[in-house]
C-alpha positions in Angstrom: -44.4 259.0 -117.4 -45.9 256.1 -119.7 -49.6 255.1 -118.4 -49.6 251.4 -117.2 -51.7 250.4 -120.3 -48.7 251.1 -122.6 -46.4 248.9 -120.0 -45.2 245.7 -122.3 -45.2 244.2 -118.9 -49.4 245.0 -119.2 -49.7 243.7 -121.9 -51.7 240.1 -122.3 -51.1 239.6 -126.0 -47.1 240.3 -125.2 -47.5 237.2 -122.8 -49.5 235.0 -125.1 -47.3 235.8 -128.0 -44.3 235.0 -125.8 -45.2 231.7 -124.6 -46.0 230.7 -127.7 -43.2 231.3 -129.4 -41.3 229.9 -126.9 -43.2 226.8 -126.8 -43.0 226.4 -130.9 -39.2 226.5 -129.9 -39.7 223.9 -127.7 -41.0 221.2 -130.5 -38.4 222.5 -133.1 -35.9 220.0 -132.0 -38.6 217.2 -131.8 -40.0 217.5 -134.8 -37.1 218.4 -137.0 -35.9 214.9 -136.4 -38.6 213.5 -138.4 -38.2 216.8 -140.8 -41.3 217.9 -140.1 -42.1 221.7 -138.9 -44.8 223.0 -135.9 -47.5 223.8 -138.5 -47.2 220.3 -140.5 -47.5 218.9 -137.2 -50.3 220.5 -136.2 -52.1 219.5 -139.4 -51.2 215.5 -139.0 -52.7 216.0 -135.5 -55.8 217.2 -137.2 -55.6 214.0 -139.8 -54.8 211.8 -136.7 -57.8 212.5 -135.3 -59.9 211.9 -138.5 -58.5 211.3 -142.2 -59.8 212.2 -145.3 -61.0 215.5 -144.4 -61.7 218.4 -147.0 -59.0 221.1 -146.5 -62.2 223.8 -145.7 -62.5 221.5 -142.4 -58.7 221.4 -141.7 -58.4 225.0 -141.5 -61.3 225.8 -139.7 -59.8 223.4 -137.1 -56.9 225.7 -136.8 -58.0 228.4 -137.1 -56.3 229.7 -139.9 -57.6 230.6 -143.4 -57.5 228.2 -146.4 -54.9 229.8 -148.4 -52.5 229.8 -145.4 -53.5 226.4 -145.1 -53.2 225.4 -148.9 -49.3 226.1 -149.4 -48.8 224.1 -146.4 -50.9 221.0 -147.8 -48.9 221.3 -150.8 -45.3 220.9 -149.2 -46.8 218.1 -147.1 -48.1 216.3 -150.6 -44.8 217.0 -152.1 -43.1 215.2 -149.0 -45.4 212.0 -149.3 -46.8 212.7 -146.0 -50.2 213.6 -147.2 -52.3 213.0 -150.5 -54.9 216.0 -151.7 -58.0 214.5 -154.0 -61.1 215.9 -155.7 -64.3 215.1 -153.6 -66.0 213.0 -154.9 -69.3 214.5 -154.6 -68.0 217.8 -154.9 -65.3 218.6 -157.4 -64.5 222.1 -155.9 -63.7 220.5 -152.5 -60.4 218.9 -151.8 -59.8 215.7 -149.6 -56.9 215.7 -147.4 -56.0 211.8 -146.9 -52.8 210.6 -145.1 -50.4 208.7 -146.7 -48.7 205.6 -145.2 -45.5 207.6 -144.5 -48.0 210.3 -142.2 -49.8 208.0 -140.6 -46.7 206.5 -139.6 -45.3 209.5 -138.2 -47.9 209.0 -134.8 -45.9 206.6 -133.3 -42.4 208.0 -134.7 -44.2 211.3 -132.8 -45.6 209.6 -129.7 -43.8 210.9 -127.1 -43.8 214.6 -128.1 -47.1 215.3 -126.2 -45.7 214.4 -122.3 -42.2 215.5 -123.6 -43.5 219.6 -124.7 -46.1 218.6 -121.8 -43.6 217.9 -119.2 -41.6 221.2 -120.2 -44.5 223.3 -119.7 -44.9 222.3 -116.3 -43.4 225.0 -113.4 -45.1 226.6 -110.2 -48.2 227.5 -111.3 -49.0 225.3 -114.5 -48.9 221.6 -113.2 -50.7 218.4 -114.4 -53.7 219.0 -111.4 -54.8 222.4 -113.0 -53.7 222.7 -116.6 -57.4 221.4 -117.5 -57.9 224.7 -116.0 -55.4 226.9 -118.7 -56.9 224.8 -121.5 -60.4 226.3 -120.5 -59.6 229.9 -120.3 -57.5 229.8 -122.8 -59.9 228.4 -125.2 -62.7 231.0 -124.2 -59.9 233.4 -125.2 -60.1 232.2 -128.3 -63.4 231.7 -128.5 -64.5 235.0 -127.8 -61.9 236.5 -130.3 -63.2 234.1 -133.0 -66.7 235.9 -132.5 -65.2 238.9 -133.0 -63.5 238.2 -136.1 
């Protein structure tokens, strides 16, 4: 007999990992109409919140590391969405700038939030509590982040 702490079914990373796969699969068909992918998007939602940021900033934002991050900037450059410059006060840093053509891609995007938002919502995740969700799952991440 297995001990309940090798159950899948135990298993909270099995359930985080699940959902969000599940709910990257869910913005697929959104976002492939303006041919862009999950991770681009999340990157123009950094640059929609504040442009012209040094790439260092952007992936501390994700949470991902700066050569995961880099490749990604690149295909964005390469698409016109984004523009990548030399800092001006510091060579070694690189400025990430949106280009007409990503800036323009908010309002083309502006109704994936409440669409993926309204998709999420079931039983026990609805509008009044998902405040609630966003809090413990950000001292998830939090706590992991210390740990890192």
């Amino acid at each position: 007999m297995i001990p309940d702490e090798f159950k899948l079914d135990n298993q909270l990373c099995f359930r985080l990992y699940t959902a969000s796969r599940l709910l990257t699969q869910a913005y697929h068909p959104l976002l492939s109409e303006q041919g862009i992918t999950y991770p681009q998007y999340l990157v123009l939602l950094v640059l929609w919140e504040k442009d012209a940021q040094p790439v260092n900033d952007i992936a501390k934002r994700l949470h991902l590391e700066t050569n995961t991050v880099t490749p990604l900037l690149q295909r964005m450059e390469k698409e016109g969405i984004l523009t990548r410059k030399k800092g001006e006060t510091d060579a070694r840093q690189m400025i990430v700038s949106l280009t007409k053509k990503g800036a323009g891609l908010r309002k083309k995007l502006a109704d994936v939030p409440s669409t993926v938002g309204s998709a999420v919502i079931c039983d026990s995740v609805t509008r009044d509590n998902a405040q609630d969700l966003f809090r413990m799952l950000d001292d998830i991440i939090k706590t992991l982040s210390e740990k890192q």
